[in-house]
N, C-alpha and C positions, 0 to 999 in steps of 0.2 A: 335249550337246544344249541348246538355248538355246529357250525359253519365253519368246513374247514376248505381252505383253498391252497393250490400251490404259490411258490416264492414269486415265478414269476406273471401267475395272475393278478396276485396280490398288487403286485407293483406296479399291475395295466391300470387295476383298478386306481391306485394312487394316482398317479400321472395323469391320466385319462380327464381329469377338470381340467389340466394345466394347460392352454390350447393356446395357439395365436401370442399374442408378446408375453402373456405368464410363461408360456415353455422358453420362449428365448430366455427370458428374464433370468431363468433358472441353469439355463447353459452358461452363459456372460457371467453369472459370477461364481460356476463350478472355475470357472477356467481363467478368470481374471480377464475377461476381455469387457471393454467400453466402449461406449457411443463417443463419452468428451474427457477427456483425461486434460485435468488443470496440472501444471507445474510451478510448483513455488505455494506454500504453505504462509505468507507473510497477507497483510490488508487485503494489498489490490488481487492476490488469487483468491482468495476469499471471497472480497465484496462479486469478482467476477464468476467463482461458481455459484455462489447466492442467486445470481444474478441470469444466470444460465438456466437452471434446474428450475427458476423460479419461471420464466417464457415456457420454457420445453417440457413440463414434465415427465412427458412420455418417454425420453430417454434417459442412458444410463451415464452416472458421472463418475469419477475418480478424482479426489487431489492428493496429490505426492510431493510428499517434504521431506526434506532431508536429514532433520532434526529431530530429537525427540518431541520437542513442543510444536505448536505451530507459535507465527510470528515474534518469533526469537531474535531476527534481527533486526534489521531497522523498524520495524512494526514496534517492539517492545523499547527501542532506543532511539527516542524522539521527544522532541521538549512537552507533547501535549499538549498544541494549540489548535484550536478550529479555528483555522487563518479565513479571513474576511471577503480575501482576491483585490485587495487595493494596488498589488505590486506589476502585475503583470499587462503584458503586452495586449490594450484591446485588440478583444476579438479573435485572441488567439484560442487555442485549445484550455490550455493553464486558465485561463482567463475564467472561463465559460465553466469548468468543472468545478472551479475552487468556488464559487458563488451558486451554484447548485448547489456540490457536494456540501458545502455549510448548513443548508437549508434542510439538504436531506439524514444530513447528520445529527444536526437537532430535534428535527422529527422523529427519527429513531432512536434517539435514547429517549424519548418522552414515552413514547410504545414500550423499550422493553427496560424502562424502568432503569437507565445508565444514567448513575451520577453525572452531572458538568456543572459549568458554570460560565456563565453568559459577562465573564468580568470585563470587557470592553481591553483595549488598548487605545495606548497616549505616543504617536510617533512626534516626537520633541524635536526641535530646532532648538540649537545651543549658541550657533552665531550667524551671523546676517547672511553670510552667504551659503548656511542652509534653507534658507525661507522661499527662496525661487524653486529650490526643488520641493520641498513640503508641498509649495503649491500646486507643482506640476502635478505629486503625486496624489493629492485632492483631485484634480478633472481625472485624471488617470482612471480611479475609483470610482468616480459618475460615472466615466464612461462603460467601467466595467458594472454597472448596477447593482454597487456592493450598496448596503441600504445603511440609512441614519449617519454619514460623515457629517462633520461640521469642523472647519476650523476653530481653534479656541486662543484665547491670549494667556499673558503669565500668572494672568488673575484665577483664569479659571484653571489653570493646571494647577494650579496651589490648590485648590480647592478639592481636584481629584488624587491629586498625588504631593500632599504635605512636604515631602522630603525633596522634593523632583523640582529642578529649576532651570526656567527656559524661556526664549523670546516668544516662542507659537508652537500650538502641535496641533497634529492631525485626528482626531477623536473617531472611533471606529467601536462603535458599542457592539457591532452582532462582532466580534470576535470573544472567544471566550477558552474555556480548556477542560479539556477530558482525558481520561485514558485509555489511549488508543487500543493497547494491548485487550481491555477491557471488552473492545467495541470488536474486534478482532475474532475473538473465540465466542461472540455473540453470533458473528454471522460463522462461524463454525457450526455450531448449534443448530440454526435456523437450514444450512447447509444438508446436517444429517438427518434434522428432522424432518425435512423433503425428501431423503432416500438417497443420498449421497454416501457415498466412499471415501473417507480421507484413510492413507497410509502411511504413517509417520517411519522415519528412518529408512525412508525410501531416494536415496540420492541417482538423479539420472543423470547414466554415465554415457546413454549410447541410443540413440535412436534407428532403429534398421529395420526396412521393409520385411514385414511378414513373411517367409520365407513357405509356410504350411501351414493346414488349422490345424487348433488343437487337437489332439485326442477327443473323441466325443463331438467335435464339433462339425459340423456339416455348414455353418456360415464364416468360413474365416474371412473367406474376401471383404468382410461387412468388416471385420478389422485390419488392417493393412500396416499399420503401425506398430511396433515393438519397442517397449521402454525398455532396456534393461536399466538394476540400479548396479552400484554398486559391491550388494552382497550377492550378486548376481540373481535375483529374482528378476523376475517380469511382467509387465502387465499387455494386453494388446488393445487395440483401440482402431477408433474410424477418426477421429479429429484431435490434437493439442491444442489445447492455451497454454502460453508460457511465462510464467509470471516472476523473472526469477532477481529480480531486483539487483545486488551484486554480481550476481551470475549471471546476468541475463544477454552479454554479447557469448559467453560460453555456451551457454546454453541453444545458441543461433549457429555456432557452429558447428555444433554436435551436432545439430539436426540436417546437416549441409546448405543454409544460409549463411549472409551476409556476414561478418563480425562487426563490420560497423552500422551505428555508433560503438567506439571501445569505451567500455565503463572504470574510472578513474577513482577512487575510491580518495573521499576526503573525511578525515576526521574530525569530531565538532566534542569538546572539550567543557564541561560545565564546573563551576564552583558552586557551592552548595551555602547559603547563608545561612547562620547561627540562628537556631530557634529565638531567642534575645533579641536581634535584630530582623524578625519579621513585619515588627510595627510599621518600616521603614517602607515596604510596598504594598499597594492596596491591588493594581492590573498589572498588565503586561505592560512594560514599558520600552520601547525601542528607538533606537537614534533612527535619522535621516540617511538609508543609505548612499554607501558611500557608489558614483559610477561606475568607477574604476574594479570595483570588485563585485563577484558574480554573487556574494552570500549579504544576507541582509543586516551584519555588524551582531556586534553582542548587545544580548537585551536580558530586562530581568523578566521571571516568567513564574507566578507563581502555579505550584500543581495540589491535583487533589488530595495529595496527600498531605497537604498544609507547610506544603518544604517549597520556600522558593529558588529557584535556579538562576546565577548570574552564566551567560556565554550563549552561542557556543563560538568559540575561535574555528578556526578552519586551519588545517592542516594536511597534509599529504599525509595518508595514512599507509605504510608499507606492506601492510596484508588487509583485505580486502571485510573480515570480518574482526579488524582490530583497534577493538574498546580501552588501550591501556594508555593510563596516562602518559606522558611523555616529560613534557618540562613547564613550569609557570614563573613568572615573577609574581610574591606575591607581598611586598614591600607596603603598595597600596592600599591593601587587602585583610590587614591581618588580625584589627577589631573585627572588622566583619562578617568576615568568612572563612569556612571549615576548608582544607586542603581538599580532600578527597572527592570528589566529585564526578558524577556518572559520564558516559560518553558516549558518541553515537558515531555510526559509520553512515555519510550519504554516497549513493552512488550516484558520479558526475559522469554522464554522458560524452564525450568527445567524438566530434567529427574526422576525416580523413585526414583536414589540416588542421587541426590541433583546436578548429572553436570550438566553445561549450554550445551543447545542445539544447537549447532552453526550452521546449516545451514536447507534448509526449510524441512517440513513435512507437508505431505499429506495422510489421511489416511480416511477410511469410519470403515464399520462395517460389522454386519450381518443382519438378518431378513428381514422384510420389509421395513421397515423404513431407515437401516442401510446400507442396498445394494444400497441404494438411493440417497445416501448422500457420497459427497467429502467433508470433513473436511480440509480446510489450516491451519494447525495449527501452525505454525510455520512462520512468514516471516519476519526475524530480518534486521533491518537496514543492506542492502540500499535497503528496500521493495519500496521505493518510484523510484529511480532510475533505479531498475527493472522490475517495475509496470506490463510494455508492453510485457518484456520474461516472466515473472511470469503467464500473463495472456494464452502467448501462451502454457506455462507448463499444465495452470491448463485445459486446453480445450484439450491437447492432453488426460490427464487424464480425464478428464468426458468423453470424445469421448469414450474412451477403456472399463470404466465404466459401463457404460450406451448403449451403444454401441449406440450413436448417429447417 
């Protein structure tokens, strides 16, 4: 027996289960239109739509990158350390995240099965009058309740580090190294396995109040927001996250926010040690920063990929995503290590008079547009080792926001 209906019964009959947020569900993405639209494709948009979709699931998310990959830049160009939180300002933000985000990052590669390694670092004192800061930076780390510090003498640095020679150093076992990148397109995964949206090769050039709904849609007002990219596509939405690391005072202004902090792009330059001389380091090994400067000196760093890295120097880098060598001496250097060596671009925050901004910043605006939008502006190294607290930051903040 054959039941024939017309075209458009048929299609009552289809639709007709799809009722209440299944029929939205199905309009939002005929039309491209979102609940939370993340921007920036590197860690911290990441761990923060993870981190979103993971509270909310009920609504709908987007992330938009502008690359082919995701965390192509500083995400995939970074030494690969799960830094400890010894350095930073008790009590501040950095503080607080980097000693979580450790914890929570160990956690999570033990769950979905991410290679690391828990190889400790040895911060060395080389002359007398580094030992008053060693020490300072010992209580520092108590007070930020980075776990298992211990001062050690030249006895026991021989013992952990054969080749390494020093009056004291600072012994910091929970630091260790992973890859980031690794960890990165994990919460990618975890992201679309929840029902999420990433669109790659999506550069946003323009944020502009929704002007009309789409075609077919009868709830524009629910989206207000207009991303155009680049290739002129668009998507629309009720809220932004802006996650845009390099980009991310551009990205503020686009949306008619602040520009400041302006983000200052510094280059960090690595030597690469001769397979032959690996025997030579066992952890991570780092001098006594210096006060006077805002980066933490060159250290060796081994990664998982069994290649250790001597650097990074710090440079003024002239374009904002540029990895190219520039110039070394390597006189010093030239048993031991291979010229060619990877590099990273960090973005350094700057205030209106010219200080650096040392820990994170979040801020939106006003209008329509502005009341819409969380701006990160700010997530300096160890944004990757914080990723996971950062993201639970940025969701308590949109929650309040937006009042999710």
């Amino acid at each position: 027996m054959v039941i024939s209906v017309g075209f458009s019964r048929a299609a009552s009959l289809l639709i007709k289960p799809f009722s209440g947020f299944q029929a939205d569900y199905l309009v939002r993405r005929k039309y491209s239109s979102y609940d939370v639209a993340v921007v920036g494709g590197g860690i911290v948009g990441l761990a923060s739509a993870r981190e979103l979709i993971q509270r909310y699931p009920k609504l709908s998310y987007v992330l938009l990158e502008k690359e082919k990959e995701l965390a192509f830049h500083q995400s995939g160009h970074n030494s690969g350390v799960i830094h400890s939180g010894i350095y930073y300002t008790p009590g501040s933000l950095k503080a607080k995240l980097c000693v979580r985000g450790a914890e929570l990052s160990y956690a999570y590669c033990v769950k979905k099965s991410i290679p690391y390694r828990r190889c400790g670092k040895l911060i060395v004192a080389v002359e007398q009058e580094e030992i008053p800061r060693l020490k300072a930076l010992y209580k520092r780390g108590q007070q930020n309740n980075v776990p298992g510090l211990r001062l050690i003498d030249a006895k026991e640095i021989h013992k952990r580090e054969p080749y390494c020679k020093g009056l004291m150093a600072l012994d910091s076992p929970n630091t260790g190294i992973v890859d980031w990148r690794e960890v990165a397109l994990s919460y990618a995964k975890d992201f679309r396995e929840m029902g999420g949206t990433i669109k790659t090769q999506f550069e946003a050039t323009d944020f502009q109040t929704t002007r009309e709904s789409p075609a077919g849609s009868t709830d524009g007002l629910k989206y207000p927001i207009t991303i155009k990219s680049l290739k002129g596509t668009a998507i629309h939405c009720s809220y932004v996250v802006t996650c845009g690391g390099l980009y991310s005072d551009r990205l503020s202004q686009k949306s008619g926010c602040s520009s400041e902090p302006r983000i200052v792009p510094f280059r960090g330059d690595y030597l690469v040690l001769k397979p032959e001389k690996h025997y030579l380091v066992n952890g991570n090994i780092y001098p006594v920063p210096n006060p006077r400067l805002p980066f933490l000196g060159v250290h060796f760093t081994p990664r998982m990929d069994g290649s250790i890295w001597l650097g990074p120097n710090a440079v003024l880098a002239f374009k904002r995503e540029g990895y190219s060598v520039y110039d070394f001496d390597l006189r010093d250097f030239t048993d031991a290590v291979s010229y060619r060596g990877p590099s990273g671009v960090r973005a350094q925050a700057l205030d209106k008079d010219g200080n650096l901004v040392d820990d994170f910043v979040f801020d939106g605006g006003s209008g329509v547009i502005g009341s819409r939008v969380l701006h990160v502006r700010n997530a300096p190294s160890p944004a990757a080792t914080s990723s996971l607290a950062i993201g639970e930051v940025i969701a308590d903040e949109a929650s309040k926001k937006f009042e999710l």
